[in-house]
N, C-alpha and C positions, 0 to 999 in steps of 0.2 A: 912391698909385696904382701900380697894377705894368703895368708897359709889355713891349711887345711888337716888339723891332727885328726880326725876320724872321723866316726857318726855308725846310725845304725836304720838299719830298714828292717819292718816287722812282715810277716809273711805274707806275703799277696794273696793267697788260697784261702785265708781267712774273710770269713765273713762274719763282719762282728756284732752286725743288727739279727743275725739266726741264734749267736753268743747271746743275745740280750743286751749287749753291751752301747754305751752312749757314747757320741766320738771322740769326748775327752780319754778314752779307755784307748786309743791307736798311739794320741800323742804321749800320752804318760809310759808307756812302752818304750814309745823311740827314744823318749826325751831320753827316762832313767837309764837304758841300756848304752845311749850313746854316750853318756857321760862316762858309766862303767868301762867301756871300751877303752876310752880315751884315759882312762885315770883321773878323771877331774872332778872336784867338788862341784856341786852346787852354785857353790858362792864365787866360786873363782868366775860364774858366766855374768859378764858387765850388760847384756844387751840380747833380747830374745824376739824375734823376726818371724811371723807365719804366715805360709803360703797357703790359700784355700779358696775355691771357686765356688761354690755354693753351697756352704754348709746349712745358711739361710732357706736352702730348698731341700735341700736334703733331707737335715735334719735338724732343722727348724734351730738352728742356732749360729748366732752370729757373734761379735765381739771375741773371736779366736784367738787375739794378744792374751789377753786376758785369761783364757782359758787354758795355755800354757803353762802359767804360774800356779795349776793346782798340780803339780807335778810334782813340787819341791816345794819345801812353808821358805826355803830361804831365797827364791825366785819374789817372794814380796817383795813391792817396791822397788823393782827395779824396769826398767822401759821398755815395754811391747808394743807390736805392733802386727797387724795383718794386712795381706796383700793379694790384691788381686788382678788379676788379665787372663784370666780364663784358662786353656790348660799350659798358660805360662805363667803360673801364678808363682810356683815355686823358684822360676828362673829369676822372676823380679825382687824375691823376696832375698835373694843372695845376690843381687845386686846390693839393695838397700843397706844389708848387713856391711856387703865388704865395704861400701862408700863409707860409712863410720870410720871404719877402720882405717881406709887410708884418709881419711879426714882426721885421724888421733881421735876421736871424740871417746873410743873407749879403743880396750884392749882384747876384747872375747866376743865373740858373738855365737849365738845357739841359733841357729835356722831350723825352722819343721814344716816340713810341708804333709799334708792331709788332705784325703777325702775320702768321704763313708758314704757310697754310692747304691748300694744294696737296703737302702730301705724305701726301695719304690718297685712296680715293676719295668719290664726292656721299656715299653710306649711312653711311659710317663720318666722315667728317666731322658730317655731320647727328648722330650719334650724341653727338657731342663736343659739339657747339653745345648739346645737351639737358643738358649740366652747368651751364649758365646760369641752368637753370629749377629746380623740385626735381626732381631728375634719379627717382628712386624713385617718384614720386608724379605726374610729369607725362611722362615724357620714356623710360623704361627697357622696349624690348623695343617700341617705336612709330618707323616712319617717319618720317624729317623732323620731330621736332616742333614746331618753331618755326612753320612754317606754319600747322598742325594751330590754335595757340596765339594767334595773331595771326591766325587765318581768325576764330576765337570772339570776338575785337576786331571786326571787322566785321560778323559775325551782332549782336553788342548793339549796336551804332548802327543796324543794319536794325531792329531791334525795338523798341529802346526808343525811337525820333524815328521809325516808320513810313516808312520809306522802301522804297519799290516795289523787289524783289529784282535785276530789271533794271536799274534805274535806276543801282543801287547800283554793279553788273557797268561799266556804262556809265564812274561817274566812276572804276574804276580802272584801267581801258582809259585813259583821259585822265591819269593822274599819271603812268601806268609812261611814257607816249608823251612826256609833259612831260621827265622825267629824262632818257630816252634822248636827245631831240630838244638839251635843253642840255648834255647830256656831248659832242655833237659839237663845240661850242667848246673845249673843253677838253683839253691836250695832252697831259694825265696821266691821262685817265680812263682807264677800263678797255674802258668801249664804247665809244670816240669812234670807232669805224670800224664802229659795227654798225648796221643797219634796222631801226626798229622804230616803226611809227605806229601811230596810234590804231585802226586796224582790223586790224593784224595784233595789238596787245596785246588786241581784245575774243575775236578768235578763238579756237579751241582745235583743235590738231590733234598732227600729232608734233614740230613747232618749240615748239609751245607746249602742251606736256601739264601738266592740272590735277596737283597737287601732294596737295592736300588739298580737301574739297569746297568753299572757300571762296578758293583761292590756286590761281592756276597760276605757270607759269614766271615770265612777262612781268612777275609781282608781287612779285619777289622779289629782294633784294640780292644783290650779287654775292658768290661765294666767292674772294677777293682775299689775296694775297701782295701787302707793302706794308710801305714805314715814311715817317713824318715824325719831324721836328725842328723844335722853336723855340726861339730865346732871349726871354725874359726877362726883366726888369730893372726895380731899383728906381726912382724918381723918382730921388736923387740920380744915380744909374750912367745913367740913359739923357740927365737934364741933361749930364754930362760926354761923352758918348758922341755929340749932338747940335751940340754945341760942335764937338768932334775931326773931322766929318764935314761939317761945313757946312749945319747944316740946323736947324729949330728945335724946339723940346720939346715944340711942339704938333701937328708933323708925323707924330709915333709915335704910333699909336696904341695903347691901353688895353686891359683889364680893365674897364670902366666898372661892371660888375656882375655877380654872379653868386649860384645860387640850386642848392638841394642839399638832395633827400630820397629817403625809400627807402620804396615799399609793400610790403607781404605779397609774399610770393614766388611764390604760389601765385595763378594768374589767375584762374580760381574764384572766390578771399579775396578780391581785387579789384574781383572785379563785382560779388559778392556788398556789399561794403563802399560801393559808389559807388551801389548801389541806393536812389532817390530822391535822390538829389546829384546837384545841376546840373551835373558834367563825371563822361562817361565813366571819365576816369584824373584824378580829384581831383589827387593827390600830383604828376600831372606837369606841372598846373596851377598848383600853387601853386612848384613850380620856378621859372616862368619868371616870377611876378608877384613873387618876391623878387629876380628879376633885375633886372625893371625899377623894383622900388623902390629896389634900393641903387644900380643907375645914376641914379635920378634923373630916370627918363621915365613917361610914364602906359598906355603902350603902343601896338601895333605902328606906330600913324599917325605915328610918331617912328623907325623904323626905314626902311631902304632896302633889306632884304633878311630873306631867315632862312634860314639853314641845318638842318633838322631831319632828327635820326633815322627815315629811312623806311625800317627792313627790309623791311617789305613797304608795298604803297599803301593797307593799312589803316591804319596810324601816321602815313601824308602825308594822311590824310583827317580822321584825327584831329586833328589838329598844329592844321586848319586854325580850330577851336573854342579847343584848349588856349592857342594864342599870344593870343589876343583878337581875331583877324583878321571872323568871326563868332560870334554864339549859338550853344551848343550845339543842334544839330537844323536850324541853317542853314547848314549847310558848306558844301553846293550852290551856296549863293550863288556863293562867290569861282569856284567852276569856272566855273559857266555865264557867270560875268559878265568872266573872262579876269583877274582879278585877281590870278592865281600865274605869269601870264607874266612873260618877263624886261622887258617896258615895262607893266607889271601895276601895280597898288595896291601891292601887297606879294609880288615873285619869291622863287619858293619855289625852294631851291638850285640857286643860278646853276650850281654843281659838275657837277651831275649827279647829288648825292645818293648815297646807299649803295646805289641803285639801279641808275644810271648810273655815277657814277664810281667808285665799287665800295667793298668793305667788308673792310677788313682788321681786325677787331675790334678790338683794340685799338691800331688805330692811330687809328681813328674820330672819335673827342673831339679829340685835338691837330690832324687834317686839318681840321675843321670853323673850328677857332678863325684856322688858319693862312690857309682862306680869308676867313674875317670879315676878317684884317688886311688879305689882298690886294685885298678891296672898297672896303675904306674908307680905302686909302691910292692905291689909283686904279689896282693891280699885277695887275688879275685878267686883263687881255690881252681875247679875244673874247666872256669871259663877265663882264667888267666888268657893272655896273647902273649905273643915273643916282646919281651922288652929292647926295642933297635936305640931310640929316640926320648923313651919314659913319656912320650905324651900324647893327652887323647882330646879331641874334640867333644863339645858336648852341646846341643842345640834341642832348644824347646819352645815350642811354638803355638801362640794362644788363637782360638778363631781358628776361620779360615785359610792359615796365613800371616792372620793379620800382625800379630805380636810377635818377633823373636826373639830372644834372647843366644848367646854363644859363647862359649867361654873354651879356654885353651886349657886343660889342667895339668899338670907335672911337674917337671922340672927341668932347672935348665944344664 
């Protein structure tokens, strides 16, 4: 089992190309602080992992393993790597990590995921995000695509389960107002000082201009400068490591499970492909159900939370079928009936989500995991949940769909 003794996330509201600052300036934050949290030297990290989707376009810098190691002179020499899948870059990068681990190959791993997305403006950013998708075929010489792309997510759930076009408007007025409303506990989020309820998110005016015919603002992740850090560790290393600190091995929470596929790239292939299959996004279905089979649960009535990739509040509507929470075509359910609040059935990101608490692309997957630990080890402060079960889902999703990644986090 690969355990998880801490980590750290630097403030999402930050913008650190207005700082002057260069992206090595995010991860040397996370890096230093997550080690300080955790108690850990430098030297004790055997193996260092970065997540990051386009620093290349950003800000003009690539080779990110690399770039890890100016954080510490005792990180020389020892083995990086960067990873990429778009805004699941983070998810695969803690894949990679814990595969070592349970492979023995070492005993520690430092995960960081980043991206420093504010040194362009919204169009030419939007432009860059459309490398996600098949840039040529979906994405090249179009507005914002991602909206455009994930608006077509939500037209096939109006269509294929008949859901009234209003109705529909309605429950995403209620996810964006959900995020915003829990990223106000939250001391890192992005919008934890912004208004935004359920009837300023149905609205449309010049606060909230439609995006694409299906997406407006209110619906849509934020464009975030960001990095996290976690550590790591094998069963033996975190046994010793819980000994050394006064505490016991079942205090740290897990990896208890995780789940990993990739559909067509093209969302077209996708719907086209899911036509007559009982889930919208098949592949991101079955992500999460090999989460919970290699943890060992039968699903979400065994969870305390989930953390899910909502770029927009079509992927949080979605989510709410893929995790098992309802049937496909009864999503409704959990809105109307309050079960994604935070004293809910099942609270849908305490964080604030990529909506709320913002979205630094590839830092996304490691912040999600990082909150799973801080729920189920009781660290999450105002957006804490009830601990029934100590465990939470965490799902991150690159493209259109195209990549997931899923991990079960807590304990057993």
């Amino acid at each position: 089992m690969v355990r998880i003794l801490g980590g750290y996330q630097t403030d999402f509201a930050r913008n650190w190309t207005r700082e002057g600052k260069h992206i090595v300036a995010p991860m040397k934050e996370a890096i230093t602080s997550c080690l300080e949290s955790v108690r850990m030297d430098a030297s004790e990290v055997d193996t260092i992992h970065v997540g990051n989707f386009a620093a290349e376009l950003y800000a003009m810098q690539g080779h990110l393993g690399a770039m890890a190691v100016e954080a510490d002179v005792k990180f020389r020499g020892k083995p990086t790597a960067r990873h990429e899948a778009a805004c699941a870059s983070g998810g695969i990068a803690l894949l990679a990590a814990s595969a070592e681990l349970e492979a023995k190959r070492y005993k520690t791993a430092l995960v960081v995921g980043v991206e420093q997305m504010k040194t362009v403006n919204a169009e030419q950013g939007g432009d860059y995000l459309g490398t996600a998708s098949w840039y040529e075929l979906e994405a090249k010489g179009k507005d914002f695509p991602f909206p455009r792309l994930f608006g077509q997510l939500g037209n096939e759930y109006v269509r294929r389960f008949d859901i009234p076009a209003e109705d529909y408007m309605d429950y995403q007025a209620y996810l964006a107002a959900l995020m915003f409303r829990n990223a106000r506990n939250n001391p890192r989020a992005q919008t934890r000082e912004w208004a935004m309820d359920r009837q300023h998110a149905r609205a449309e005016d010049k606060f909230n201009m439609r995006i694409s015919p299906e997406i407006k603002l209110s619906d849509c992740s934020q464009v975030t400068d960001g990095a996290v850090a976690l550590v790591l560790a094998s069963e033996e290393y975190a046994a010793e490591y819980a000994r050394k600190h006064g505490i016991t091995l079942s205090e740290i929470p897990a990896l208890l499970g995780w789940g990993h596929t990739t559909a067509p790239i093209q969302l077209t292939d996708k719907l086209a492909e899911s036509r007559g299959h009982k889930y919208v996004l098949p592949h991101g279905r079955t992500a999460v159900t090999q989460a919970y089979a290699r943890a060992g649960i039968s699903g979400p009535e065994q969870l305390d939370a989930y953390e899910y990739h909502d770029c927009f509040t079509t992927t949080a509507y979605a989510s709410i079928d893929l995790v098992g929470l309802t049937e496909p075509g009864e999503n409704q359910r959990a809105i109307e009936q309050g079960w994604l609040e935070m004293d809910g059935k099942l609270p849908l990101n305490p964080s604030g989500g990529l909506i709320g608490c913002g979205h630094p692309v590839g830092a996304t997957g490691v912040r999600q995991v990082l909150d799973g630990y801080k729920l189920t080890s009781g660290q999450a402060g105002d957006y804490q949940v009830h601990r029934k079960n100590n465990r939470v889902l965490t799902v991150n999703i690159g493209g259109s769909g195209t990549t997931t990644v899923a991990f079960v986090v807590g304990k057993r």
